[in-house]
PDB file with SEQRES, HELIX, SHEET and CRYST1 records, atoms N, CA, C and O in Angstrom:
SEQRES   1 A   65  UNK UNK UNK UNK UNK UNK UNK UNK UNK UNK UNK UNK UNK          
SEQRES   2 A   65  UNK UNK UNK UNK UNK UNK UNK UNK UNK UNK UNK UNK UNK          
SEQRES   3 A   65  UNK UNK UNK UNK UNK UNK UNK UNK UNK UNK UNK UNK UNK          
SEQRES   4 A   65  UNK UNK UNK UNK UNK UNK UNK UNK UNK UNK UNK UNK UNK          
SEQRES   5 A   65  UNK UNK UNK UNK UNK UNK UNK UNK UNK UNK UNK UNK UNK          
HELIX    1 AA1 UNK A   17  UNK A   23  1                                   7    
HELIX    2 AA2 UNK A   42  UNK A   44  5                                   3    
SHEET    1 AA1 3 UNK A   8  UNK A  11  0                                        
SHEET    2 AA1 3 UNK A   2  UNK A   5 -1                                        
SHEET    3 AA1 3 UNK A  55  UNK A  56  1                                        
SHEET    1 AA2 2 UNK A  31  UNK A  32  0                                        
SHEET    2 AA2 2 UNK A  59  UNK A  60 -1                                        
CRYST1    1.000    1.000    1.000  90.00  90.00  90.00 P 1           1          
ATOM      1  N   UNK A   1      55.783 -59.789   8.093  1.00  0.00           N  
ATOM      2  CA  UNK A   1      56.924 -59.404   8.892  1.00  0.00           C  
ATOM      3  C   UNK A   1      57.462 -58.082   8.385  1.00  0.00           C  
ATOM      4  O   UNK A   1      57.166 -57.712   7.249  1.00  0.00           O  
ATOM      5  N   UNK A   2      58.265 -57.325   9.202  1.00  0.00           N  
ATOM      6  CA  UNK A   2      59.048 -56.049   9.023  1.00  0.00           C  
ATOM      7  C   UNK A   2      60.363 -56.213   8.790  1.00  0.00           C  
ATOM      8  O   UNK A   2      60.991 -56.458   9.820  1.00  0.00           O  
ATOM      9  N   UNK A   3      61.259 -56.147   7.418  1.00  0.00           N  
ATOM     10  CA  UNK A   3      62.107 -55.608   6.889  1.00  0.00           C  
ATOM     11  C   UNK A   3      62.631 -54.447   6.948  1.00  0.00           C  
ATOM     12  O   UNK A   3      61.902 -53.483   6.715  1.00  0.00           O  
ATOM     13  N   UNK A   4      64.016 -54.240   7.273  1.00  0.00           N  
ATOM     14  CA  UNK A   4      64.397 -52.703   6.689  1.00  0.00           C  
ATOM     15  C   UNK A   4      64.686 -52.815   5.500  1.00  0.00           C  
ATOM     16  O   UNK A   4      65.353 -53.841   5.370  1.00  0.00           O  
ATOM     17  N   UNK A   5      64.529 -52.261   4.472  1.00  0.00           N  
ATOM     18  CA  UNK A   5      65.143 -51.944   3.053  1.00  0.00           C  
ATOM     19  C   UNK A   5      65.763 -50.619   2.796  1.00  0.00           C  
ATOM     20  O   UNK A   5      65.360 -49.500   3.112  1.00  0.00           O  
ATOM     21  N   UNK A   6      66.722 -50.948   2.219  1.00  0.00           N  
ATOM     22  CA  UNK A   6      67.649 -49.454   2.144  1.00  0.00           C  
ATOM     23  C   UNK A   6      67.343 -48.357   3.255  1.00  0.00           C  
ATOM     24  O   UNK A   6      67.355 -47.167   2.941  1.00  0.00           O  
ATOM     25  N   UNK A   7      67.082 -48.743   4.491  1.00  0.00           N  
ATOM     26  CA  UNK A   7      67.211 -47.797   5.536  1.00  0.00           C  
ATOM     27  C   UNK A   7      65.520 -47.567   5.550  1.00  0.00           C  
ATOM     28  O   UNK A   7      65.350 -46.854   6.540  1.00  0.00           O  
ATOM     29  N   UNK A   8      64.493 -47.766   5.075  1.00  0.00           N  
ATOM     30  CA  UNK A   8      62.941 -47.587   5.090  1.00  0.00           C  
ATOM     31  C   UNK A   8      61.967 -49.617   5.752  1.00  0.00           C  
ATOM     32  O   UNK A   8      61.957 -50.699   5.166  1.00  0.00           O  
ATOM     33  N   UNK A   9      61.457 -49.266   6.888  1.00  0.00           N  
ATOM     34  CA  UNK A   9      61.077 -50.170   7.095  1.00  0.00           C  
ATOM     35  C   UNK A   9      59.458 -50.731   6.132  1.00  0.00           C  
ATOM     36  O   UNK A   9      58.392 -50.118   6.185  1.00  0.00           O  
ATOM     37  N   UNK A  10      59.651 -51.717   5.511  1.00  0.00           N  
ATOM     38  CA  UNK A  10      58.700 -52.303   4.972  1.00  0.00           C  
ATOM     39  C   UNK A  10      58.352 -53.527   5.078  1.00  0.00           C  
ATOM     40  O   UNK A  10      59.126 -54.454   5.319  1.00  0.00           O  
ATOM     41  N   UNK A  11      56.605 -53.652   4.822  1.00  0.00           N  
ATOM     42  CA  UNK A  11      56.013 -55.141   5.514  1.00  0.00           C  
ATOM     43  C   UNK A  11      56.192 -56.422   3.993  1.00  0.00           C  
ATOM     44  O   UNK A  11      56.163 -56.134   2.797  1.00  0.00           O  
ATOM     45  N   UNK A  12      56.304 -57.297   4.392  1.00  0.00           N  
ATOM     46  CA  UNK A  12      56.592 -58.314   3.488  1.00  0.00           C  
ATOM     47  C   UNK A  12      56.224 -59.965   3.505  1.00  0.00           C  
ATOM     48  O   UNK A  12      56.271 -60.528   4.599  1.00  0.00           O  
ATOM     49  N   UNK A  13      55.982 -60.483   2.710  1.00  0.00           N  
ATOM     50  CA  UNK A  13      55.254 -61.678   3.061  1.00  0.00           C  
ATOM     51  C   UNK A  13      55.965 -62.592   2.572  1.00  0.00           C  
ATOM     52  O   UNK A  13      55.688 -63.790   2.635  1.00  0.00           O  
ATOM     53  N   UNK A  14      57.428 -61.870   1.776  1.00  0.00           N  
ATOM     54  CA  UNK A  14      58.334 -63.332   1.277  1.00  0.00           C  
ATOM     55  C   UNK A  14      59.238 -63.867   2.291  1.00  0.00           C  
ATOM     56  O   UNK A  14      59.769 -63.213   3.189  1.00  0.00           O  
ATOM     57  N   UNK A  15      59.360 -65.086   2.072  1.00  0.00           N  
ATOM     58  CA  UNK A  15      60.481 -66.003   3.624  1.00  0.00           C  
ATOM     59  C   UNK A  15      61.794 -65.756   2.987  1.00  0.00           C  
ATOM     60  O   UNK A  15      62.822 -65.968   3.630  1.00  0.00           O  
ATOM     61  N   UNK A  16      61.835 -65.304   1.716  1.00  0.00           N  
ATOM     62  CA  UNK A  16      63.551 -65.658   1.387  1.00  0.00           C  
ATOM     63  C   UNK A  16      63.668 -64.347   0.207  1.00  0.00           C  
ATOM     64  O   UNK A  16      62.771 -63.794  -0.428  1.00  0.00           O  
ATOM     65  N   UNK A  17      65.210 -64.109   0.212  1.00  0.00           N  
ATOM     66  CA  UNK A  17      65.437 -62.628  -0.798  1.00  0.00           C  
ATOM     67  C   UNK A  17      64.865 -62.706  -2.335  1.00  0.00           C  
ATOM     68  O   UNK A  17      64.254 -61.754  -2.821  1.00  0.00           O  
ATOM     69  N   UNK A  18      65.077 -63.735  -2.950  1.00  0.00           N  
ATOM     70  CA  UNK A  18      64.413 -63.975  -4.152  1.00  0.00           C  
ATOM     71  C   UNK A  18      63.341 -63.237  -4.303  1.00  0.00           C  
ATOM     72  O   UNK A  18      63.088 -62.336  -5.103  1.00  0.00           O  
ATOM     73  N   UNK A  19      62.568 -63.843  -3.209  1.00  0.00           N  
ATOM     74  CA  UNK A  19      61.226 -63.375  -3.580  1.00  0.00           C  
ATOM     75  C   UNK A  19      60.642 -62.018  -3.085  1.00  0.00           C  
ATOM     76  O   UNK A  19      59.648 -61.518  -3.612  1.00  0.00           O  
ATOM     77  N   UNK A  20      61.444 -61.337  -1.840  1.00  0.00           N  
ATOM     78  CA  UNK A  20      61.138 -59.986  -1.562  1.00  0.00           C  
ATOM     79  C   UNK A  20      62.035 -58.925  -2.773  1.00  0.00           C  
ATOM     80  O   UNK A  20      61.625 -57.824  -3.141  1.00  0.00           O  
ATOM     81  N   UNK A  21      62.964 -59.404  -3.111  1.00  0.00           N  
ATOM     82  CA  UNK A  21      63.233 -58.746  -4.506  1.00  0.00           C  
ATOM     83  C   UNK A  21      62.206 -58.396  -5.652  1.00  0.00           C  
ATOM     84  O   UNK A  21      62.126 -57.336  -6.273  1.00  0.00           O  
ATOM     85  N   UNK A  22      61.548 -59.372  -5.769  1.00  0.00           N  
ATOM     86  CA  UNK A  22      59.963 -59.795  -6.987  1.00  0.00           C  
ATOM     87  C   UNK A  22      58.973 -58.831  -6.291  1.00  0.00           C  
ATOM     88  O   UNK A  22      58.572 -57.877  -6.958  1.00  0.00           O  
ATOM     89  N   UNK A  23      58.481 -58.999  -4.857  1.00  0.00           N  
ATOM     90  CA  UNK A  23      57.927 -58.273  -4.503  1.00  0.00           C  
ATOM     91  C   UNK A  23      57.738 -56.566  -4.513  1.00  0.00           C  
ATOM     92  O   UNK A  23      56.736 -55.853  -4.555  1.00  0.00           O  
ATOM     93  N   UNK A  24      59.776 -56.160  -4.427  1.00  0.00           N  
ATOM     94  CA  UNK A  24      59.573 -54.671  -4.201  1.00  0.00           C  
ATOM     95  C   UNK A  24      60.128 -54.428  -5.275  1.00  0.00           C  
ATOM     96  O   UNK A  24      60.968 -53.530  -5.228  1.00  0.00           O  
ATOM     97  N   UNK A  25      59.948 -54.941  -6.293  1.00  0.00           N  
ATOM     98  CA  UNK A  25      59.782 -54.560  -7.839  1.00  0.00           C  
ATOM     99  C   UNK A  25      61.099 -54.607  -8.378  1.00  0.00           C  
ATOM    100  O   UNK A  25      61.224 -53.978  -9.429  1.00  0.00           O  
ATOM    101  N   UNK A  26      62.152 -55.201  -7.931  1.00  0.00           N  
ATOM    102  CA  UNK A  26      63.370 -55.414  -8.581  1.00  0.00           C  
ATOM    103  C   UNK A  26      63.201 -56.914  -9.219  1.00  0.00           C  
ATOM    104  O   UNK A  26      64.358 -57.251  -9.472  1.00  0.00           O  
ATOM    105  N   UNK A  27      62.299 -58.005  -9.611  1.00  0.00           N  
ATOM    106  CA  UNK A  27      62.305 -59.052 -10.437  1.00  0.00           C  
ATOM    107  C   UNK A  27      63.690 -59.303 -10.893  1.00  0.00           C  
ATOM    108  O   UNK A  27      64.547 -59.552 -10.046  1.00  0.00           O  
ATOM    109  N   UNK A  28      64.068 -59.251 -12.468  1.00  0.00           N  
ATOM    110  CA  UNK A  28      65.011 -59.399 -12.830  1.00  0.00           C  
ATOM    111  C   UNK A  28      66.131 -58.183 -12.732  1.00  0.00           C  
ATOM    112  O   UNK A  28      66.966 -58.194 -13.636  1.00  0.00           O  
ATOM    113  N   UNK A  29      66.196 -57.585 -12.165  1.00  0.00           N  
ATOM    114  CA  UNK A  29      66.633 -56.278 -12.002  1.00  0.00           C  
ATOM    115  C   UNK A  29      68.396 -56.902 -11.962  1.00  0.00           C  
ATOM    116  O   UNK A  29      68.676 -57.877 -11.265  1.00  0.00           O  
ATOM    117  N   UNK A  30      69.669 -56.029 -12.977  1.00  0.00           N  
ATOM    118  CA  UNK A  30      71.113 -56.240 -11.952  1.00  0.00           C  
ATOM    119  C   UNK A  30      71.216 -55.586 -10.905  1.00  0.00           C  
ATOM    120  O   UNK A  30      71.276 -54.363 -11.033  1.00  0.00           O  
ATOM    121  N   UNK A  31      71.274 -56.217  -9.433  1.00  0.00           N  
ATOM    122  CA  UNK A  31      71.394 -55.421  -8.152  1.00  0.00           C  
ATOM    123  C   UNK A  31      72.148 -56.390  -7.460  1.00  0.00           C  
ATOM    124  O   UNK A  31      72.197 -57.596  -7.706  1.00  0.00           O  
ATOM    125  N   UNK A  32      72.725 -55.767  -6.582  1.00  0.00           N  
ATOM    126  CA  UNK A  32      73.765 -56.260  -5.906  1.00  0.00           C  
ATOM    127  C   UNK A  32      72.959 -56.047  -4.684  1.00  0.00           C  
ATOM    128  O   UNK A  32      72.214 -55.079  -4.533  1.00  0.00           O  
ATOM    129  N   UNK A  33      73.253 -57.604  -3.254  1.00  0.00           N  
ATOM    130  CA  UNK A  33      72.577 -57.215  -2.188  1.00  0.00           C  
ATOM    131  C   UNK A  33      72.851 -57.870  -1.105  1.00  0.00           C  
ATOM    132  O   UNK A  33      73.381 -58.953  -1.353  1.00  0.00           O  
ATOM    133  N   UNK A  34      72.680 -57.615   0.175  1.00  0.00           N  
ATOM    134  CA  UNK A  34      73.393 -57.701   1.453  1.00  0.00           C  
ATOM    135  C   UNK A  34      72.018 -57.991   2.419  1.00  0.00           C  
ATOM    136  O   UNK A  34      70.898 -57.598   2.094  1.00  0.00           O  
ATOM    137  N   UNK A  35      72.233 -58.547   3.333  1.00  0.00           N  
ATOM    138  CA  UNK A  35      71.293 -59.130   4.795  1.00  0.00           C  
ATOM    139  C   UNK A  35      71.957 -59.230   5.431  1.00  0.00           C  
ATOM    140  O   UNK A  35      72.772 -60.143   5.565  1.00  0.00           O  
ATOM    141  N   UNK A  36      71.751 -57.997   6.218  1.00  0.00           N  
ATOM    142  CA  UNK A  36      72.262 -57.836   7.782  1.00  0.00           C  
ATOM    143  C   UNK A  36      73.695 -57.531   7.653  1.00  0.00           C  
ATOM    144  O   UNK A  36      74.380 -57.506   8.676  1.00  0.00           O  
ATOM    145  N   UNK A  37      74.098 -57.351   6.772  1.00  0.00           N  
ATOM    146  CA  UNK A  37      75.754 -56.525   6.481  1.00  0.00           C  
ATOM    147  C   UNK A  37      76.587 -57.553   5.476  1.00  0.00           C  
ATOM    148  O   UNK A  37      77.537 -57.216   4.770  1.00  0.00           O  
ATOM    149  N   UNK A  38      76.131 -58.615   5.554  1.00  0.00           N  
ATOM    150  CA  UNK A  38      76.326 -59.705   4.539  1.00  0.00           C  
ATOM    151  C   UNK A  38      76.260 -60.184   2.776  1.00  0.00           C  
ATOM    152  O   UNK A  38      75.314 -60.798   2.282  1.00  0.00           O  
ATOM    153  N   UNK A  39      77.187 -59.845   2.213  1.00  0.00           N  
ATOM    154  CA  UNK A  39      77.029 -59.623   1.054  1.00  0.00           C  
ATOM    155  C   UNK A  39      75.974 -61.532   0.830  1.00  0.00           C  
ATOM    156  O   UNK A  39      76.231 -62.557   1.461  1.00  0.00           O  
ATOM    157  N   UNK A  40      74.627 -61.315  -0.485  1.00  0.00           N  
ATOM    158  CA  UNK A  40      74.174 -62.726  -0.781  1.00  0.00           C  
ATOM    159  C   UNK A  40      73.990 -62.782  -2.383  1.00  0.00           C  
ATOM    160  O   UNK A  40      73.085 -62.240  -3.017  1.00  0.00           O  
ATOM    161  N   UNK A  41      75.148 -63.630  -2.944  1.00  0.00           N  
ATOM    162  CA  UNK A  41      75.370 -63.657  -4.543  1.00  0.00           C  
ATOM    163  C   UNK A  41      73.757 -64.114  -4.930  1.00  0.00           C  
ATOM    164  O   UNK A  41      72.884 -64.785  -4.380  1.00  0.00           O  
ATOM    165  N   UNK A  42      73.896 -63.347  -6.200  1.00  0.00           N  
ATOM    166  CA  UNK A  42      72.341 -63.950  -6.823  1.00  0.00           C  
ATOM    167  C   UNK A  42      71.946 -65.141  -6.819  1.00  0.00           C  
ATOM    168  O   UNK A  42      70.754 -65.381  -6.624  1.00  0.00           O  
ATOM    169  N   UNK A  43      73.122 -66.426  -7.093  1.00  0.00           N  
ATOM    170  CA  UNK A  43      72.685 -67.601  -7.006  1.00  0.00           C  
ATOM    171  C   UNK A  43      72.302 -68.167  -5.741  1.00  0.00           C  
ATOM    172  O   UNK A  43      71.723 -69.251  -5.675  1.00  0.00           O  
ATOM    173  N   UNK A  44      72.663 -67.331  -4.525  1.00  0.00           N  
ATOM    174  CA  UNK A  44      72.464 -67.723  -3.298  1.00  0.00           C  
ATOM    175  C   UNK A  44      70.759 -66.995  -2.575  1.00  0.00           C  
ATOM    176  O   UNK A  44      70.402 -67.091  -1.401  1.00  0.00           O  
ATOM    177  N   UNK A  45      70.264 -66.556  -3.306  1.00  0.00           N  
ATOM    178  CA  UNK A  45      69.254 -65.690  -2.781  1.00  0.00           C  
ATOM    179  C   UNK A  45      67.785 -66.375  -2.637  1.00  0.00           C  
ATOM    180  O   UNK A  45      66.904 -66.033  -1.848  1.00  0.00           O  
ATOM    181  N   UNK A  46      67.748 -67.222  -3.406  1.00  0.00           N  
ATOM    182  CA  UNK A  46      66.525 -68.313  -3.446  1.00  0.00           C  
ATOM    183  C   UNK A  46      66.647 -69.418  -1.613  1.00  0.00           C  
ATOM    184  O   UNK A  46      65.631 -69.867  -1.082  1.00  0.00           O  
ATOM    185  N   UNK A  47      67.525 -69.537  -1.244  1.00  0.00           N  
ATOM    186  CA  UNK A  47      68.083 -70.050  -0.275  1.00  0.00           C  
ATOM    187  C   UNK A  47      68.366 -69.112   1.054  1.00  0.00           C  
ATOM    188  O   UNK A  47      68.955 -69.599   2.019  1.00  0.00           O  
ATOM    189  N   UNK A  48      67.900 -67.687   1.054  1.00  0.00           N  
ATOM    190  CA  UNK A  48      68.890 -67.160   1.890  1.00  0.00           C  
ATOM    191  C   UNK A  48      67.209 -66.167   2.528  1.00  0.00           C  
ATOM    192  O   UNK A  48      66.687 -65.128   2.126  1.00  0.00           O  
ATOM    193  N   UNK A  49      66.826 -67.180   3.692  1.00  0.00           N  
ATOM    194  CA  UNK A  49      66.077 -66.792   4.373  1.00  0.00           C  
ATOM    195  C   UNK A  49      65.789 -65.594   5.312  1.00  0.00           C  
ATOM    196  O   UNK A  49      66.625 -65.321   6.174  1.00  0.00           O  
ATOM    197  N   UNK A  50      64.822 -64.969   5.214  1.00  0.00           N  
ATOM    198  CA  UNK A  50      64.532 -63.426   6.077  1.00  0.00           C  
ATOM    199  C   UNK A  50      63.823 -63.898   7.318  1.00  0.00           C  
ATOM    200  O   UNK A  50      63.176 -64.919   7.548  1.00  0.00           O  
ATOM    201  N   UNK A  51      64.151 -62.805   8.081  1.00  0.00           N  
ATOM    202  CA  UNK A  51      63.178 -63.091   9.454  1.00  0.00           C  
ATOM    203  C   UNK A  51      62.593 -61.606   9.633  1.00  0.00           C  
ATOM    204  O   UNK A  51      62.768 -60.803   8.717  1.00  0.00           O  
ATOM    205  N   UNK A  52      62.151 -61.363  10.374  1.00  0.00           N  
ATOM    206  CA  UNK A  52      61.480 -60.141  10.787  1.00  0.00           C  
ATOM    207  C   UNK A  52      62.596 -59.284  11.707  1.00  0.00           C  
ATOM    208  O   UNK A  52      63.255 -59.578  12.705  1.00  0.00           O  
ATOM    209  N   UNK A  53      62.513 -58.427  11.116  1.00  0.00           N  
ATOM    210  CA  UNK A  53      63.572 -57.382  11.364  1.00  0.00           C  
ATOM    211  C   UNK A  53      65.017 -57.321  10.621  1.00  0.00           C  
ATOM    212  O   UNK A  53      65.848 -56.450  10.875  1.00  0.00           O  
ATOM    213  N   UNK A  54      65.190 -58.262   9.758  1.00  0.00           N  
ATOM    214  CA  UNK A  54      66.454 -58.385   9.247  1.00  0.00           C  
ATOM    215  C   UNK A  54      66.512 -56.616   8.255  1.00  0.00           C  
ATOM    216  O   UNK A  54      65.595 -55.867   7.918  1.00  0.00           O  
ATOM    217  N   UNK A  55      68.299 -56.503   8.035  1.00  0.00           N  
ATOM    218  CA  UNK A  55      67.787 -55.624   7.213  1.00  0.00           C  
ATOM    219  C   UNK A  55      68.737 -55.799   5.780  1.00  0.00           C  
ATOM    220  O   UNK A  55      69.904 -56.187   5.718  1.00  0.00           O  
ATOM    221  N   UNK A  56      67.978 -55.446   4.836  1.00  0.00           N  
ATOM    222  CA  UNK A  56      68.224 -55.914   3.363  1.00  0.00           C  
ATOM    223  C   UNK A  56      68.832 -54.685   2.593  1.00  0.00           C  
ATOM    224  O   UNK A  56      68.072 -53.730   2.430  1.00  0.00           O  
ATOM    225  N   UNK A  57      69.794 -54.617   2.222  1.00  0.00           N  
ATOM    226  CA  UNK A  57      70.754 -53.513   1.629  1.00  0.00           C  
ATOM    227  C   UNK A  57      70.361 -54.013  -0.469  1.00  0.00           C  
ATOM    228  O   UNK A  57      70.140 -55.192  -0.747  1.00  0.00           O  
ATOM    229  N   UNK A  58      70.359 -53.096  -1.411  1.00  0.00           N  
ATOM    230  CA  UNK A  58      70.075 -52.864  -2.601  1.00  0.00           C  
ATOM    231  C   UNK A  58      70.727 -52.290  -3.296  1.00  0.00           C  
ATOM    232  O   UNK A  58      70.577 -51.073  -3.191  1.00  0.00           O  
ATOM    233  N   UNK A  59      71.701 -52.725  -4.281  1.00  0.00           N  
ATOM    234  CA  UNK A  59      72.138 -51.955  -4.859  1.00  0.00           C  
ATOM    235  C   UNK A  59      72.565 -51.911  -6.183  1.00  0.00           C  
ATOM    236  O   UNK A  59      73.430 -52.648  -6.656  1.00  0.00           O  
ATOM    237  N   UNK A  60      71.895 -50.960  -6.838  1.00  0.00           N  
ATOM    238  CA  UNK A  60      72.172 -51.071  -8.350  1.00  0.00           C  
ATOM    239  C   UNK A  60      73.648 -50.368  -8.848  1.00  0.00           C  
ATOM    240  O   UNK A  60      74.297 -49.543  -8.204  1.00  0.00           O  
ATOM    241  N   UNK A  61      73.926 -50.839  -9.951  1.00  0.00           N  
ATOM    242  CA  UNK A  61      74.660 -50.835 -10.158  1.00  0.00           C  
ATOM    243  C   UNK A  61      74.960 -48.708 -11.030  1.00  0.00           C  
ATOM    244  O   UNK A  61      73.989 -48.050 -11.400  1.00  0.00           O  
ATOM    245  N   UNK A  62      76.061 -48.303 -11.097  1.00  0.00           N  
ATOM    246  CA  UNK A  62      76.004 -46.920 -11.386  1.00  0.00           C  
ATOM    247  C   UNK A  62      76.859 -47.098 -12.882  1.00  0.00           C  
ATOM    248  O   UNK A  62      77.791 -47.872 -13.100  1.00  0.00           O  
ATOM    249  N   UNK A  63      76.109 -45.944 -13.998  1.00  0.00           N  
ATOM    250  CA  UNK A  63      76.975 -45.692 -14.793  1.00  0.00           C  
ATOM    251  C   UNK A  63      77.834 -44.347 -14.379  1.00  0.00           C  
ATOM    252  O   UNK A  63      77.776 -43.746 -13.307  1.00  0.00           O  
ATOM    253  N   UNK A  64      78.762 -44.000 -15.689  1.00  0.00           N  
ATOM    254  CA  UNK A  64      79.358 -42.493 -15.388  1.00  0.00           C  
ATOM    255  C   UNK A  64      81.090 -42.550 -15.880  1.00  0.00           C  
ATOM    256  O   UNK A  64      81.622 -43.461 -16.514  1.00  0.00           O  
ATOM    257  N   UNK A  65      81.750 -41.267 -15.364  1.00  0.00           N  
ATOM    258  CA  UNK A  65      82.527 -41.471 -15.616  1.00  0.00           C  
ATOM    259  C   UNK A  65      83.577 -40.138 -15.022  1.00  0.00           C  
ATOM    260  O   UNK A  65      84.788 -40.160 -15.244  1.00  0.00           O  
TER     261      UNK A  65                                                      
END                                                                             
């Protein structure tokens, strides 16, 4: 199926965010992340099913000052 990710459409074979996270190389990564405008807490992401066309927002976190 086709995902948007951060605004770039990409093909993917995971059903749920967990695992398209693992896939596009954020594994254990701290990132903060959204489906379809929807913020989905980390503990909720194993549970929180994709469909084709959804789109998946990424976001790491910034240092600075």
């Amino acid at each position: 199926m086709k995902i948007l990710v951060n605004g770039a459409w990409r093909d993917t074979g995971a059903a749920d965010l967990d695992s398209a996270l693992k896939e596009l190389g954020y594994g254990d990564s701290v990132v903060a992340t959204a489906v379809n405008g929807e913020f989905v807490s980390a503990a909720s992401r194993p549970a929180a099913r994709l469909a084709d066309g959804d789109r998946l927002e990424i976001l790491a976190p910034m240092q600075g000052g």
